[in-house]
N, C-alpha and C positions, 0 to 999 in steps of 0.2 A: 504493500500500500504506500511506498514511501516516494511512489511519482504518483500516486494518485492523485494529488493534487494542480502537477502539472499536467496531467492527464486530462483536470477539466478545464484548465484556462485554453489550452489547446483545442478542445473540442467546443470553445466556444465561435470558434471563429472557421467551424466545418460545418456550422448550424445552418441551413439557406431560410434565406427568407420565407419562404411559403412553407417550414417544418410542421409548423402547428396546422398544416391539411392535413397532412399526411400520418398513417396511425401510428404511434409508437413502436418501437422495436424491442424485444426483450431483450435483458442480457445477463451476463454467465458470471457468475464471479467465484473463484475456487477459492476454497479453503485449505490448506496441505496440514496434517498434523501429523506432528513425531511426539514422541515420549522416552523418559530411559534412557538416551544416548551413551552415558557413561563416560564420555570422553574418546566415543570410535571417529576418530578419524578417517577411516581408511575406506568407509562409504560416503563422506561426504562430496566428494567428489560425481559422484551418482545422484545422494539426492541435489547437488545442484543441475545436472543432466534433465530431472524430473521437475524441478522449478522451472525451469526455463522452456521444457515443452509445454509447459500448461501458462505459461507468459507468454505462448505464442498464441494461446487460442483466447486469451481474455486478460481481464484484472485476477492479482492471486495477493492472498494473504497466507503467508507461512505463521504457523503457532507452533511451541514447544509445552507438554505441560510435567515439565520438570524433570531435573536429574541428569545435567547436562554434562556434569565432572564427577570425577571422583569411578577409575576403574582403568587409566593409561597415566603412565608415568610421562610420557612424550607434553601428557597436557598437565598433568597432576602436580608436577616436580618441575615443570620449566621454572625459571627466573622471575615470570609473573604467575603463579598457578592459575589456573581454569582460562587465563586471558588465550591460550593458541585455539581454544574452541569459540570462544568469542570470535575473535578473530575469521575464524570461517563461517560461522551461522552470519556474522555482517557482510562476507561477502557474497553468499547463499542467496541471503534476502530476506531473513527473519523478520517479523516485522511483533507479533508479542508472544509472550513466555510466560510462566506462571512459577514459584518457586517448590522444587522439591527438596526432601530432607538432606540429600546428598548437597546441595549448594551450601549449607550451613558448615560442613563438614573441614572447611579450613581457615574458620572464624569469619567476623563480620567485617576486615578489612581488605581480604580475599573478596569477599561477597561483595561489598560499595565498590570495589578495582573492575571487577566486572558489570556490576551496574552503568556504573559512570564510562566503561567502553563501549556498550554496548549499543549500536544504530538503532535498537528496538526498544518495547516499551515492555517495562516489567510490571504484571498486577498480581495481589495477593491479596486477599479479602479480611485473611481469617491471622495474619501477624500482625503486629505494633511493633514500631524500633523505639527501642529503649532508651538506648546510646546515641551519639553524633550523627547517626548515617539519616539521611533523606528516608521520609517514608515511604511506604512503598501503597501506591495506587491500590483500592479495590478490584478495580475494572475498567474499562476503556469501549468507551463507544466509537464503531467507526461507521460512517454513513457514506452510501455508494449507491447512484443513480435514484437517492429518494429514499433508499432502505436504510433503518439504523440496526446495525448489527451489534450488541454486546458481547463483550469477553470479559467474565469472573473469571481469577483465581482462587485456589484454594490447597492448600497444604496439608498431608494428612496429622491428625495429631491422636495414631493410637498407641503409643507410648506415654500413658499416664499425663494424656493433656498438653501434649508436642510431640513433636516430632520423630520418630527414632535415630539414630544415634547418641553420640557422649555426649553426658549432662552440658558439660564444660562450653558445650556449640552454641549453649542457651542462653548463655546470660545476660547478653543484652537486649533479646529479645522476649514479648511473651504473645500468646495463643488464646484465640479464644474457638470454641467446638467448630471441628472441621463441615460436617453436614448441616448443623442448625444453622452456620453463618454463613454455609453457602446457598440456605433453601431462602434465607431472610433477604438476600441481597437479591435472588433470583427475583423474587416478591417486589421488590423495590423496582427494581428495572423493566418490570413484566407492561406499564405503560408508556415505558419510554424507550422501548425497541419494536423491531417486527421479527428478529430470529434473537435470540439468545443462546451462548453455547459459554459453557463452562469449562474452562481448563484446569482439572481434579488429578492432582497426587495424592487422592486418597485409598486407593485399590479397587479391583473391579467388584468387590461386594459391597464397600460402601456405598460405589457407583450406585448399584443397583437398589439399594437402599433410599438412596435422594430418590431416585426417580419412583419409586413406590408413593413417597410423601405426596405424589401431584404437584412435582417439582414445576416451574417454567421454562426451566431447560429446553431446548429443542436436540441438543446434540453437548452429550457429555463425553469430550474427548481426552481419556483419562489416562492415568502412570501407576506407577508406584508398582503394581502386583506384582506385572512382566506377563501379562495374558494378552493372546491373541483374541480379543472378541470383534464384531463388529452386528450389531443389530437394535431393532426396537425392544427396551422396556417401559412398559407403562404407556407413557405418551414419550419419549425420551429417546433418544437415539444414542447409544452406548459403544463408543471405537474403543482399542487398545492397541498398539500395534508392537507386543512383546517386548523386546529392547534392543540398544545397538544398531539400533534402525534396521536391523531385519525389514519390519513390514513400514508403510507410510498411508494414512487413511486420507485420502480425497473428499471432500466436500464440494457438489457442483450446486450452487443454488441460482436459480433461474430469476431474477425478478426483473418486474413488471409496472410500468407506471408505480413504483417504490415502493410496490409488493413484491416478497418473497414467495414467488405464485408454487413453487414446486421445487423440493431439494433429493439428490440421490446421491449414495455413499459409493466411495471404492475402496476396496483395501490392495494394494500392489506390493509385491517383491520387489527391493531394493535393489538386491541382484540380477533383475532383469533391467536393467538400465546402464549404460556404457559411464564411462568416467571422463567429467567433463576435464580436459588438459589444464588449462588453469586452476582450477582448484588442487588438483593432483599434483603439481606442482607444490603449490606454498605445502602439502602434505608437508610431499618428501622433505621441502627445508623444513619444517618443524621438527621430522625425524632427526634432522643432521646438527640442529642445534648442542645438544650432547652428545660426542662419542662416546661417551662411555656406557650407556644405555644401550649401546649394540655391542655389547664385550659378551660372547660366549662362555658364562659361568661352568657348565655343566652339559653333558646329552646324555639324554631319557632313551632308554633301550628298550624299550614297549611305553606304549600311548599310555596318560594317566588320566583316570576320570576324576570327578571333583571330588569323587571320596579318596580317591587315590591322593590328589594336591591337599585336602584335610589330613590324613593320614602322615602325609611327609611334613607339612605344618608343623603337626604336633611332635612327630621326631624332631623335630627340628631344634622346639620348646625343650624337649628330655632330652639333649643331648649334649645343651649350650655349657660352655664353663662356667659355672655362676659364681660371685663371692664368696667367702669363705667356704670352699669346696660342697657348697649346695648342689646334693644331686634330686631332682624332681622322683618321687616314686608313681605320682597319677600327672598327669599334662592337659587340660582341655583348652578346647579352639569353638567359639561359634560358627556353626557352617554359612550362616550368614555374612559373616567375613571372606569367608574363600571364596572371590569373588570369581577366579575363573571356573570355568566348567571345560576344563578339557588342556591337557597339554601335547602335544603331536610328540611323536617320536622322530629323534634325532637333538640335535642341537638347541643349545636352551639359553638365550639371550637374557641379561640385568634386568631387562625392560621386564619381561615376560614374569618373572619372578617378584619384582615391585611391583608388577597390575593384580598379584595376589591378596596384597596387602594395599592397596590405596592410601589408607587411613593412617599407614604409619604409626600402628601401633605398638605401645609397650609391652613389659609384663609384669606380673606380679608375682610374687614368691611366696610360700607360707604354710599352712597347714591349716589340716582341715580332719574331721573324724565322717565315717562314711554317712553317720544320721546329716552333717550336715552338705555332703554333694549330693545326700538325696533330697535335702530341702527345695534346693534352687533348681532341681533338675525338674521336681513335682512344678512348683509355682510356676516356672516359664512353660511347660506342657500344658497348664490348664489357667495358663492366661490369657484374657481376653473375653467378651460376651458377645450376647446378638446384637448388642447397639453398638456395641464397641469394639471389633474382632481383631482378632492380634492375625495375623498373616503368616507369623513365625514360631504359633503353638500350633500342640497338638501333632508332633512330630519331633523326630529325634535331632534338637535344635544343638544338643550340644556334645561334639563328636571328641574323643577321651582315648588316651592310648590304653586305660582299660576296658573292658568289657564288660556292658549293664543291660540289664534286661528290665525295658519299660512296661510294668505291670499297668492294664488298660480294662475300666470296668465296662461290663456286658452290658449296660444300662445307659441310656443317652443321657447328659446333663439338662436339665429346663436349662438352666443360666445361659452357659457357652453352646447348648444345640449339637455338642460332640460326646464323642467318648473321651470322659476325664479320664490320668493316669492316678493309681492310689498308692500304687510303692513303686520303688525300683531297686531291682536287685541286685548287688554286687557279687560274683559269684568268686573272686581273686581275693575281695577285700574283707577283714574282719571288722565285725562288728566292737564300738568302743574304742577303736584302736587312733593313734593319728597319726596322717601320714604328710609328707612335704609334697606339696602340689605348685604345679607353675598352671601358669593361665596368661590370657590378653587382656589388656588394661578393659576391652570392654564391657566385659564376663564380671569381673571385680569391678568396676562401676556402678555397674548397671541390673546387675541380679543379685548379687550376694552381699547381706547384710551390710550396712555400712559399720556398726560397731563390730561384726567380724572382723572384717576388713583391718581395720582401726587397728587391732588390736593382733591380731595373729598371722596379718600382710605385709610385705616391703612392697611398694613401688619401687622400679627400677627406671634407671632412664635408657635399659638395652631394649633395639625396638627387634618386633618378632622379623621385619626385613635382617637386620642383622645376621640374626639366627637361622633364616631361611639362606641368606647367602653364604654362611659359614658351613651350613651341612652342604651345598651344593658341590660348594668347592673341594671338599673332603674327595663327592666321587668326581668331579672334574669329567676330563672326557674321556676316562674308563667308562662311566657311564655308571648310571641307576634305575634299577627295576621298581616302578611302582608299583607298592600295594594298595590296589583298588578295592580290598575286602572293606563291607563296613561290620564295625564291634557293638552296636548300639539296636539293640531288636526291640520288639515290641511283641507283648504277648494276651489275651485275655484272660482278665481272675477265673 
């Protein structure tokens, strides 16, 4: 939208005089949304290929709705972080965005670095800034041929009333209810537009949830889950287009004397689209800005799947020298941290191995007795409700170089609408006993008791990359077998 405007000083002077005989003409204006990016680089090149064919057939408005960094070291770890994806979504043609959790993840001067680069317009409905930084807009109305089109954003907050990640990202920000302040604004906006479409980092069941209320939504183009959906609920139209830009949802709406007389979705393969030269280009120099992010740590002698990259994590954790000759007896990694899903066999690049870890994470050191890893391992399993669902219970969230068996009741919960867990079994560990445990700063943050912590934890300032590149290096390019077994089962009482 950012010649739109030259677009109508220009069309005023293509007007003829006798127009007003003649009957109006409809026309097309696309919508492009992506979601989840993570920092892939290596398709944007295509979707600007796909911008640019649908700028040949009309007006286009590109939207993101969140999660634009945090998963490539090339953008993670540059000199300005998250600014080399900036950097290409401006020359893509981004025109608004909406914040997801992952944006907060390298504090809030990261965040205003990218704000303040950014050729687009940033809205978020449901944050307040706390601190120095510019607030951030609700929503943005854009009006095109008579039609006003709104964009809400919205951030999901099912982590205890924010956001998820580290508390630490929060501070000078706060939240108020992800779904109630996006139904409230929909409400607000609903006489002052003719399409409304919400840009939701809340997951695709909250999605579905808004649209249950007899939201005003017309089209809820959402993040966060990483689900492939595209269709009507309720009265609402619900995209996703997984992450990474794998998929890209099209929006073509047709209007009409500044009616929206008729809209129809696409969902397209990223990969069917060729790589525009210019884009592909500034890639590669972004790639080349670090050498040493293409330094051949290691090669992988069979392919690893993500429980395989967990699994070498936490060796990684059990294996590290720690102070005072601390050796770990139990090790846990969130599987939600191990952000890749898949490592190729052969040769194993810095980058590759920091796209594991994004978040550059610590660890913690200390002890624990088995009542209490069964605490935190219950509470994250059967975390979450039907108004407020957690996305990362209700599943073996937290992956251990021992072996637990998650005892799972035969009876659905009213609360959560799942099978709660009610024990878990340690079949290595005794009971009463304590043992020295390592873990990631976000496990001890974030789940485990703070006066635990406090009290029977060190912080460390070694980060688990550290650890991750010190075992790599061990097998070098002898090479290493990953174990893709998972230890962590699930069974019914």
């Amino acid at each position: 939208m950012r010649k739109l405007l030259l677009f109508f000083a220009f069309a005023l002077f293509l007007v003829p005089c006798n127009a007003s005989a003649g009957k109006p003409k409809g026309h097309h204006l696309y919508i492009i949304s992506t979601n989840d990016m993570h920092s892939n680089i290596d398709d944007m090149p295509r979707l600007a290929t796909l911008v640019q064919e649908y700028e040949a057939k009309g007006e286009v408005i590109v939207v993101d709705s969140g999660d634009r960094i945090i998963g490539n070291a090339y953008v993670d770890d540059d000199s300005r972080p998250g600014m080399p994806m900036i950097e290409l979504m401006n020359e893509v043609g981004y025109d608004i965005v909406t914040l997801g959790n992952h944006e907060f993840d390298k504090g809030p001067a990261v965040l205003e670095n990218m704000i303040q680069g950014s050729d687009f317009a940033w809205v978020c409905a449901n944050v307040e800034v706390l601190g120095d930084m510019k607030p951030i807009k609700p929503y943005k109305i854009v009006r095109y041929k008579g039609a006003k089109i709104g964009f809400v954003g919205v951030v999901t907050t099912d982590m205890g009333g924010r956001p998820a990640g580290n508390k630490s990202s929060y501070t000078t920000f706060a939240f108020t209810p992800d779904r109630e302040t996006a139904y409230t604004i929909g409400e607000r906006l609903d006489d002052r537009c003719d399409f409304e479409i919400l840009l939701s980092h809340m997951g695709f069941e909250s999605d579905q949830r808004l649209a249950a209320m007899d939201s005003e939504y017309d089209w809820i183009a959402g993040g966060h889950s990483h689900d492939v959906a595209g269709g009507y609920y309720d009265d609402s139209y619900i995209s996703q287009n997984r992450k990474e830009i794998r998929y890209v949802t099209i929006a073509d709406l047709y209007i009409e004397r500044g009616d929206v007389e008729h809209v129809t979705y696409e969902q397209v393969k990223i990969a069917d689209y060729a790589k525009d030269p210019h884009i592909e280009a500034i890639v590669e120099a972004i790639k080349a800005r670090d050498p040493e992010l293409n330094t051949v740590e290691m090669r992988m002698l069979q392919p690893a799947t993500q429980d395989g990259i967990a699994n070498f994590t936490n060796k990684a954790l059990a294996t590290y020298p720690y102070p005072d000759g601390f050796i770990p007896e139990v090790c846990f990694y969130h599987y939600g941290g191990v952000r890749l899903s898949h490592i190729a066999r052969g040769d194993v690049k810095r980058v590759t191995l920091l796209n594991n870890d994004p978040f550059v994470s610590t660890i913690y050191i200390g002890e624990m007795t088995a009542e209490q890893m069964r605490r935190f391992i219950l509470d994250k399993y059967n975390s979450g409700t039907v108004e407020q669902p957690d996305k990362e219970s209700h599943y073996n969230y937290f992956r251990s170089t021992i072996p637990y068996t998650i005892v799972v009741s035969n009876s659905i919960s009213p609360i959560s609408g799942k099978h709660d867990a009610v024990d878990v079994l340690f079949p290595t560990l005794e009971e009463g006993r304590t043992y020295r445990v390592a873990m990631c700063n976000y496990i001890a943050e974030n789940y485990i008791d703070e006066a635990l912590v406090e009290t029977q934890f060190e912080g460390l300032e070694i980060t688990v990359r550290e650890a991750m590149l010190r075992l790599a290096r061990k097998y070098g390019i002898k090479g290493y077998t990953p174990d893709n077994n998972v230890y962590q089962t699930e069974t019914k009482e």
